[in-house]
C-alpha positions as CSV (number, residue, x, y, z in Angstrom):
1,X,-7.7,12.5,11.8
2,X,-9.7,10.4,9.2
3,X,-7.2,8.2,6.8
4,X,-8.8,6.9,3.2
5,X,-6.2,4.3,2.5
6,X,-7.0,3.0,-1.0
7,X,-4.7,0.4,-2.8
8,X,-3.4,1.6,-6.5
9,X,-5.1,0.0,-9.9
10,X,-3.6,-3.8,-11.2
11,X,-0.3,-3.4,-12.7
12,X,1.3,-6.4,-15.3
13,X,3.1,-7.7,-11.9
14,X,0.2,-7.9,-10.1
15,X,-1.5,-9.8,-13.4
16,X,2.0,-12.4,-13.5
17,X,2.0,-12.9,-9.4
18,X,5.2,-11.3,-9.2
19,X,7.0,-9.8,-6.3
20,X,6.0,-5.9,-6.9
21,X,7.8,-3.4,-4.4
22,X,9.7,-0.3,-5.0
23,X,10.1,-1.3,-8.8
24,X,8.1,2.0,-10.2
25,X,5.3,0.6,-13.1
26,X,2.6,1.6,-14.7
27,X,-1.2,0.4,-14.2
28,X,-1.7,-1.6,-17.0
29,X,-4.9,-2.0,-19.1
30,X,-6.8,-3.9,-17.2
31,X,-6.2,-2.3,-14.0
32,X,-7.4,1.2,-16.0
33,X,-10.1,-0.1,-16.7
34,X,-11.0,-1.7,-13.2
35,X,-10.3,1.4,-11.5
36,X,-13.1,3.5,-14.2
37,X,-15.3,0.8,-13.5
38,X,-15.1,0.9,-9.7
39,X,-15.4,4.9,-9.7
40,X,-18.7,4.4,-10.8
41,X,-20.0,1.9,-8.1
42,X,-17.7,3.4,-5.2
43,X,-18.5,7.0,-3.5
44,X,-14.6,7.4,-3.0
45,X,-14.0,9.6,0.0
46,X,-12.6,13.1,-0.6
47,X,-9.9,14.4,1.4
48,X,-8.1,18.1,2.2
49,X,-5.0,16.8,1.2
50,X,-4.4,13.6,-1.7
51,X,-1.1,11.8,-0.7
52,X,0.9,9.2,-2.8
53,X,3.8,7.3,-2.1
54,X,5.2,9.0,-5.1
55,X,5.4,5.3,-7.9
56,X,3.4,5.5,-10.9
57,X,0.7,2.5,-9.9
58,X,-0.1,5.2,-7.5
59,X,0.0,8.6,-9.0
60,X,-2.0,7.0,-11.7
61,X,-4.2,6.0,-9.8
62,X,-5.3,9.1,-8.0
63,X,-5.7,10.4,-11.3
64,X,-8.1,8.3,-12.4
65,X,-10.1,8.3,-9.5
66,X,-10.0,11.4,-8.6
67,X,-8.7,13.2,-11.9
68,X,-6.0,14.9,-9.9
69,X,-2.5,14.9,-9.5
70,X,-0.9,14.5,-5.5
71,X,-0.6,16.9,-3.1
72,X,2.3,15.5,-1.6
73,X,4.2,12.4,-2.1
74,X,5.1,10.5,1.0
75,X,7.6,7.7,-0.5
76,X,7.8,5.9,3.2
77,X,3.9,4.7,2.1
78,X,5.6,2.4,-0.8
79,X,5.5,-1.2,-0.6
80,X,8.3,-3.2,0.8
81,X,11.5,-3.2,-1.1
82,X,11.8,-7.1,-1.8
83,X,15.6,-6.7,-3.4
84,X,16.4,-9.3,-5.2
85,X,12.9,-10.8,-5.3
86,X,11.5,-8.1,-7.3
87,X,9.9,-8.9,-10.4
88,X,10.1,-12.5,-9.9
89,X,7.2,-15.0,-9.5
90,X,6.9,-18.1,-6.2
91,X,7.4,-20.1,-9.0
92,X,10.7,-18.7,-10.2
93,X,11.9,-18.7,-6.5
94,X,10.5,-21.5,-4.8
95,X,14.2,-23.3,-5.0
96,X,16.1,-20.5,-4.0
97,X,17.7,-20.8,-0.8
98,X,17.9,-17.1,0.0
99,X,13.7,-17.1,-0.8
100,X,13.6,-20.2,1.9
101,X,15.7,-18.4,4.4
102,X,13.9,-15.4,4.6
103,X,10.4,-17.2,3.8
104,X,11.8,-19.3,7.0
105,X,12.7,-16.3,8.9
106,X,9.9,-13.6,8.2
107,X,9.8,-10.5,9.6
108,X,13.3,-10.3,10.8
109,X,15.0,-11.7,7.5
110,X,15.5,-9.1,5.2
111,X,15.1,-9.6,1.7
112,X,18.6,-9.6,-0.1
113,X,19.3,-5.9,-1.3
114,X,15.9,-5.5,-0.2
115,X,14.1,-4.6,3.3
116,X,12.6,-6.7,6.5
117,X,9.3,-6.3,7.8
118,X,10.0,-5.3,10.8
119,X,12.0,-2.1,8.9
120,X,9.2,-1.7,7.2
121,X,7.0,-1.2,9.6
122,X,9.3,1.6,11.4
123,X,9.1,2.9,7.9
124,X,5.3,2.9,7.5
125,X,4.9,4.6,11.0
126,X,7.8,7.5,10.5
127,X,5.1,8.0,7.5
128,X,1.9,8.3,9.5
129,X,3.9,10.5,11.8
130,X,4.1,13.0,8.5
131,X,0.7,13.1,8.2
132,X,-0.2,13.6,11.1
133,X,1.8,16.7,11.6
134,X,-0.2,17.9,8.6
135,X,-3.0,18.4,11.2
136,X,-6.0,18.0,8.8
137,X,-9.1,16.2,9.3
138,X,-9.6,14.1,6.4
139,X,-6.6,13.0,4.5
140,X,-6.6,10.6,1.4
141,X,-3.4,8.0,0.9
142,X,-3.0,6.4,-2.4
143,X,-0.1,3.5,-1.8
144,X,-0.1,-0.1,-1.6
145,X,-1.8,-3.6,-0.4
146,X,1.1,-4.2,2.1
147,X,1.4,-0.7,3.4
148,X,-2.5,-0.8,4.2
149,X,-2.8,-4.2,5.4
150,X,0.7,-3.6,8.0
151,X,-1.4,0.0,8.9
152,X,-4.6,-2.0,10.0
153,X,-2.7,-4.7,11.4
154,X,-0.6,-2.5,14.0
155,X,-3.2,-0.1,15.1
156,X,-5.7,-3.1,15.7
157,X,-3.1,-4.7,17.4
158,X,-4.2,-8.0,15.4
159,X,-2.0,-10.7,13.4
160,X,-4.4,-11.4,10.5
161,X,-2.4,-9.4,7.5
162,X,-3.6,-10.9,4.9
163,X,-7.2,-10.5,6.6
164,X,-6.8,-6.9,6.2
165,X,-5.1,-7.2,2.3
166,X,-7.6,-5.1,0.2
167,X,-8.2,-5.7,-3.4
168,X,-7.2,-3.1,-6.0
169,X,-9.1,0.0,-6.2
170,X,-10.2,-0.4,-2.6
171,X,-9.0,0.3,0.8
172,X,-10.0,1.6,4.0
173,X,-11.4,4.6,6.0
174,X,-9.6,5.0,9.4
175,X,-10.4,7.4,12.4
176,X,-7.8,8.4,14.9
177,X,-7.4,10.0,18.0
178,X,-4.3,10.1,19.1
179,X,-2.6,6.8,18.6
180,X,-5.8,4.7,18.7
181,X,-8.4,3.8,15.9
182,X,-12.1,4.8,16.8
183,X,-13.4,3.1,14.0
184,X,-12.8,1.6,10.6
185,X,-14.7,0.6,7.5
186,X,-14.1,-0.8,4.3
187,X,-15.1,-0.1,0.7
């Protein structure tokens, strides 16, 4: 199976540094127009099947890029569901002692009324184990920065997330066989 994992078009959130998880927003100007721009420079990859994790950021996104809307919606491929941190800035929560506790205690500390990392990744991997039942060659997922960057962090079995954290509009092509990756790029 070859995964296209391509992170969704800049949202007002993303613009403001804010904490951006399972609240469901739109792209906002800017990131429409990023996402026209970079479907002129990139060759997106096509796919049998176009997946979203089912939020708007992402849904729009396909649509711009590849003027469709999802096949199937796979909502275990949203972003981590930060709780009472969503919508809110470092800045705004740098004195919060719930912030420092699970800042402290990452992965295993869940975010109050939110989800832990380590959930999250279960989550993530039920998700892949959906697509892969799909049996198709070439599949394309529209989701988010943290899903991709956890996805290339556990099948490379490295600890470098934020190595692997793709800008907007761009992601990753994946080849599996079986449980391992065969080979990867970026674009």
């Amino acid at each position: 199976m070859t995964l296209h994992l391509i992170r969704h078009g800049i949202t007002e959130a993303n613009e403001k540094k804010l904490y951006l998880g399972h609240t469901d927003l739109s792209l906002s100007k800017k990131g429409r127009l990023e996402l026209i721009r970079l479907k002129d420079e990139i060759k997106y990859p096509l796919g049998e099947i176009y997946v979203t994790s089912g939020l708007k950021r992402a849904d729009e996104t396909l649509m711009i890029l590849y003027d469709k809307k999802p096949d199937l919606k796979i909502k275990e491929f949203m972003e981590l569901n930060f709780g009472d941190f969503e919508m809110k800035s470092y800045d705004d929560l740098k004195l919060d002692k719930d912030y420092i506790k699970w800042v402290d205690n990452f992965p295993k500390e869940p975010c109050p009324n939110g989800e832990n990392r380590e959930d999250f990744l279960k989550r993530i991997q039920y998700g892949i184990g959906k697509l892969k039942e799909l049996k198709l060659n070439e599949i394309v997922v529209i989701c988010h920065g943290g899903v991709i960057a956890s996805i290339m962090e556990q099948y490379l079995n490295k600890k470098n997330f934020y190595d692997f954290l793709p800008s907007h509009g761009h992601g990753y092509t994946i080849c599996f066989e079986n449980e391992e990756i065969l080979d990867y790029f970026k674009f």
